[in-house]
TITORSE-62040 format. One record per residue: residue in one letter; x, y, z of N, C-alpha, C in turn. Coordinates in steps of 0.2 Angstrom, whole numbers, plus 5000, padded with zeros to 4 digits. Example, Ala and Ser with C-alpha at 12.3 -4.5 7.8 and 13.67 -1.06 7.14 Angstrom:
REM TITORSE-62040
A506649725039506249785039506649845039
S506449895035506849955036506450005039
//
This chain:
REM TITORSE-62040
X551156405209551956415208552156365203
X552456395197552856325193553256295196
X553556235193554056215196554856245196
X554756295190555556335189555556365195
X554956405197555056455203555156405211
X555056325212555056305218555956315220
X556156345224556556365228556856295232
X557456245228557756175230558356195234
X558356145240558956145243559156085245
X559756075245560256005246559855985254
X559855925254559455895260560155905265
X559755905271560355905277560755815277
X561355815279561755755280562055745285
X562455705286562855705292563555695290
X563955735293564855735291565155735297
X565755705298566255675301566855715300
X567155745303568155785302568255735303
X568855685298569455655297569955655297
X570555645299571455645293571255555293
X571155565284571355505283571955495276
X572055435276572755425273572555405267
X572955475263572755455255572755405252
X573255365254572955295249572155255250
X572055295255571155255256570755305253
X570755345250570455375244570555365238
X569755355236569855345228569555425223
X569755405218569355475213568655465213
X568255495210567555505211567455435204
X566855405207566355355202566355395195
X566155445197565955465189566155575190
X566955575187567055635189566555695184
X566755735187566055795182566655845178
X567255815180567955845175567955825170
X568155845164568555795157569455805157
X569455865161570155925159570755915166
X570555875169571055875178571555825171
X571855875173572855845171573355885177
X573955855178574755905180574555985181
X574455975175574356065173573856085175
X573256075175572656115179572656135185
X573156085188573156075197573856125199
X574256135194574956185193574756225202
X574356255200574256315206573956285213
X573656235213573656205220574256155221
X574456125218575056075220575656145225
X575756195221576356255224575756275231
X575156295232574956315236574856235244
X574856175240575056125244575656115248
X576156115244576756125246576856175249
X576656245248576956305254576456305259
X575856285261575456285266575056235269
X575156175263574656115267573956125263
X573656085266572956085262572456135267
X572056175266571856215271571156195269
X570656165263570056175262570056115263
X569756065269569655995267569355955263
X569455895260569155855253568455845259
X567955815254567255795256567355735251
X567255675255567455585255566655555258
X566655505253565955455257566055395260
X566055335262566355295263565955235259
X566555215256566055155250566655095252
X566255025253566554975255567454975257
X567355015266568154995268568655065265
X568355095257568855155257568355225257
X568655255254568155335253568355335247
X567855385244567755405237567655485238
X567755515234567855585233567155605231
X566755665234566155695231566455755228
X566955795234567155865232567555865236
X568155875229568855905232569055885227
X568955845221569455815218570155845214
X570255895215570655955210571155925215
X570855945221571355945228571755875229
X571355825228571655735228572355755221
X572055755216572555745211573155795212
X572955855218573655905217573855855223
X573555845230573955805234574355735231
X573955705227574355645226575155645222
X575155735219575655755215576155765221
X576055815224576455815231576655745238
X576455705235576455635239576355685246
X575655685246575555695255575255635258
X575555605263575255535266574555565268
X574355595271573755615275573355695271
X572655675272572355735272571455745275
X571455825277570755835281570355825275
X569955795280569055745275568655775281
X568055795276567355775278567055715277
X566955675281566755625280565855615279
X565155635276564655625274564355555273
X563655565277563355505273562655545271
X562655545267562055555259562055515254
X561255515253561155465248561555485242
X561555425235561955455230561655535226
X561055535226560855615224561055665226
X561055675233561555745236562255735234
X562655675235563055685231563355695226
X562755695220563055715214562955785214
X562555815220562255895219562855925223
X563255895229563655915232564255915225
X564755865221564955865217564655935212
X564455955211564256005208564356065210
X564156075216564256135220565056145219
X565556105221565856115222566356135214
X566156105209566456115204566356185201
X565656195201565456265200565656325204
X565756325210565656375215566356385215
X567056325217567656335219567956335213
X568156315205568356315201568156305194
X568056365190567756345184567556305181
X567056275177566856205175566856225168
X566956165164566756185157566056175155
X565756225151564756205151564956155146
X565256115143565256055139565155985144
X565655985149565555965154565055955159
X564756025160564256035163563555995158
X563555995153563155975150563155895149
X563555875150563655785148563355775156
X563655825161563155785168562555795169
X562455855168561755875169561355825167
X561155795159561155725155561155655159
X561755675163561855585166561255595173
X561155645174560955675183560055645181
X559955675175559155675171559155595169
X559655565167559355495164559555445170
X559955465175559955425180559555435187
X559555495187558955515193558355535192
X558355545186557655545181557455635185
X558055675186557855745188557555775182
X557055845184556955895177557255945176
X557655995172558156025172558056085178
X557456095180557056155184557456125191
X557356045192557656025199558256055198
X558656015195559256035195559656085197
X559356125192559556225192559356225200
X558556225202558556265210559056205214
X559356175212559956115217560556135219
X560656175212561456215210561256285212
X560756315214560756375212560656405206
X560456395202560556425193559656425192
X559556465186558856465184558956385180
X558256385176558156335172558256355167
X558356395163558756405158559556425159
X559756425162560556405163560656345161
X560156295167560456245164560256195157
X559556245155559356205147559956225143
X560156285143560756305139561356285140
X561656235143562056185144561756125139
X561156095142560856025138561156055132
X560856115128560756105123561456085118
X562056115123562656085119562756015116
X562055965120562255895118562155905111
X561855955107561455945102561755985097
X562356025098562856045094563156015088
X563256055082563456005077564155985079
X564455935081565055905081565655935081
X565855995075566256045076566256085080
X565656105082565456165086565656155093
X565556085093565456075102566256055103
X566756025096567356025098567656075100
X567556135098567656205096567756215103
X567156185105566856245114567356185118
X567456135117567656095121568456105122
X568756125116569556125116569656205121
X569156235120569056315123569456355117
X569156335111569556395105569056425105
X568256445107567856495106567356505112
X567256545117566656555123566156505122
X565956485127564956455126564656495124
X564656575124564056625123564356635115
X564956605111565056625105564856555101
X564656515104564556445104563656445101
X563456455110562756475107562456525104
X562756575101562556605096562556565088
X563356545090563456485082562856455080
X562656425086561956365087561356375082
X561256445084560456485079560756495074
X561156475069561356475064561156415058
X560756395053560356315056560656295047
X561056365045561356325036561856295041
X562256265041562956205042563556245039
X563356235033564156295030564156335030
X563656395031563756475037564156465042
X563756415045564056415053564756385053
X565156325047565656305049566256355048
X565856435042566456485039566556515046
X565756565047566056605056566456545059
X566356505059566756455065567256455065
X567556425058568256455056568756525055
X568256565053568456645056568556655063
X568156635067567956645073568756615078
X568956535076569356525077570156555076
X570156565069570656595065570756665067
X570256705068570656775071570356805079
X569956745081569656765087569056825087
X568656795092567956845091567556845099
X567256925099567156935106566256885104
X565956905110565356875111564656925107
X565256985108564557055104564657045097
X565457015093565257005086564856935084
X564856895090564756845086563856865085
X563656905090563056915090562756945083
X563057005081563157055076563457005070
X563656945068563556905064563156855064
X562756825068562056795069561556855067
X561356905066561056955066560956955058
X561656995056561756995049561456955045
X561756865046561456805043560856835043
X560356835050559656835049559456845044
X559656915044559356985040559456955033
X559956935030560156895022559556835022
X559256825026558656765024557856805022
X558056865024557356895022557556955016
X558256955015558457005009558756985006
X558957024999559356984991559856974997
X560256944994560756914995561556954991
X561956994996562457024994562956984989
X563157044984563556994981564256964981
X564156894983564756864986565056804983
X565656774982565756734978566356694984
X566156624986566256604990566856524987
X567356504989567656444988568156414995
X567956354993568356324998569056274996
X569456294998570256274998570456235002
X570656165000570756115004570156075005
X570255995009569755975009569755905015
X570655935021570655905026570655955031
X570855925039570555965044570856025043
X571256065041571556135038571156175032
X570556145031569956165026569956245028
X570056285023569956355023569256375020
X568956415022568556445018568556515018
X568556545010568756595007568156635006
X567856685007567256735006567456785003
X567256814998567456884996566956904993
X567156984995566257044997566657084993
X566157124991566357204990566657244994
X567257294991567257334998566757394995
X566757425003565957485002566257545000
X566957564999567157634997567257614988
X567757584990568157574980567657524976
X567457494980566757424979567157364975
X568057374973568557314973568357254976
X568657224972568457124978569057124983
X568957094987569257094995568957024999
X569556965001569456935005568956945010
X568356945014568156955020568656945025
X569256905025569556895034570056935031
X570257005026570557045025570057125028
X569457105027569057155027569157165035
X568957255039568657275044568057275044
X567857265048567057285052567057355052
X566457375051566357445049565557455051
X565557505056564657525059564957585054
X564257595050564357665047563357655045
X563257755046562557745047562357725037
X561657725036561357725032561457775028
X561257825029561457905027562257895023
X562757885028563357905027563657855019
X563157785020563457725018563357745010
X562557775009562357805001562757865001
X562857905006563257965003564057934996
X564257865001564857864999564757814996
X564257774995564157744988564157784982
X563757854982563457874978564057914973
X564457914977565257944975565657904969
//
């Protein structure tokens, strides 16, 4: 059996029910958040205040206070709502489990971002010296889930800012990725950004690209405009009726068969 298929589970621990008094908790050593602000927590701070904390945080205890493994969305709404007290699980695990409890929690209870998920999976591997295969059967994910987060480390800089601000999906992200000219990729990104793209176009424009490396090349006459962060890039195609020039981010996407496309050329 390879190691992708070994089937991992969090080792058993020991926990404690507590109300302890929020000043004696701290934020996590090393959050697996980038993006916990006021605003993120909007919706538990209201669900705080009308009901209390109903999911208790999970706390370790690190010299005299506790540290946060999971809950931390819940600490930053409480401390918005100045609550004196709140229910802990109180756990003793080695540091390991608790980076994989951390994990649990961010994934399972509150969406995470894969750029995020990507810097820790990273930290998990050079500090625990885990292989992506552990990891995944830890979280439950396969090993290519979580190779496809690593691979975000490896993003051209744009790219990963792009996924990071969330002006474009991971899956429109990793599509971008198999793109390996630099200036293709920075135009769809720009496009991509500028008018917004689902996951099936960005696929059906990786594809295209392909296809132009192994045939002539359409004729296209391409300029860029400007040369700080508001750089445009201007593409212009033939259209396939009048065969006029036409911006591309003017142009529609158009499925039309082969058949139909020479009929109306031929016109």
């Amino acid at each position: 059996m390879s190691e992708e298929n070994i089937p991992l589970q969090i080792p058993k621990f020991k926990s404690e029910f507590k109300v302890l008094s929020l000043d004696l908790i701290d934020d996590p050593m090393r959050p697996i958040r980038s993006d916990l602000s006021p605003e993120s927590v909007a919706d538990l701070v209201i669900s705080i205040r009308q009901v209390g904390i109903i999911e208790p945080l999970v706390v370790k205890p690190v010299n005299g206070r506790y540290e946060v493994i999971a809950g931390h969305r819940r600490l930053v709404a409480a401390t918005i709502c100045e609550v004196g007290q709140v229910p802990c699980y109180v756990v003793e695990a080695d540091p390991q489990v608790s980076e994989m409890l951390k994990v649990h929690e961010n994934l399972f209870r509150q969406e995470i971002s894969p750029a995020d998920e990507a810097k820790f999976y990273d930290w998990l591997i050079q500090h625990y010296k885990l292989t992506p295969a552990k990891i995944g059967g830890m979280i439950t994910r396969s090993h290519s889930y979580v190779m496809d987060r690593l691979e975000i480390l490896e993003y051209p800089q744009e790219l990963r800012d792009a996924l990071t601000q969330k002006k474009i999906k991971f899956s429109v992200a990793r599509e971008f990725f198999k793109i390996k000219d630099i200036i293709t990729m920075r135009k769809f990104l720009y496009y991509a950004i500028r008018s917004g793209i689902t996951p099936a176009l960005a696929v059906q424009w990786v594809n295209d690209w392909k296809r132009t490396q192994t045939v002539a090349q359409p004729q296209t006459q391409n300029q860029t405009v400007g040369d700080t962060e508001g750089e445009e890039y201007i593409t212009y195609v033939n259209c396939i009726y009048c065969k006029e020039e036409l911006r591309l981010f003017d142009a529609l996407p158009v499925h039309i068969h082969k058949t139909c496309y020479n009929e109306v050329s031929s016109k």
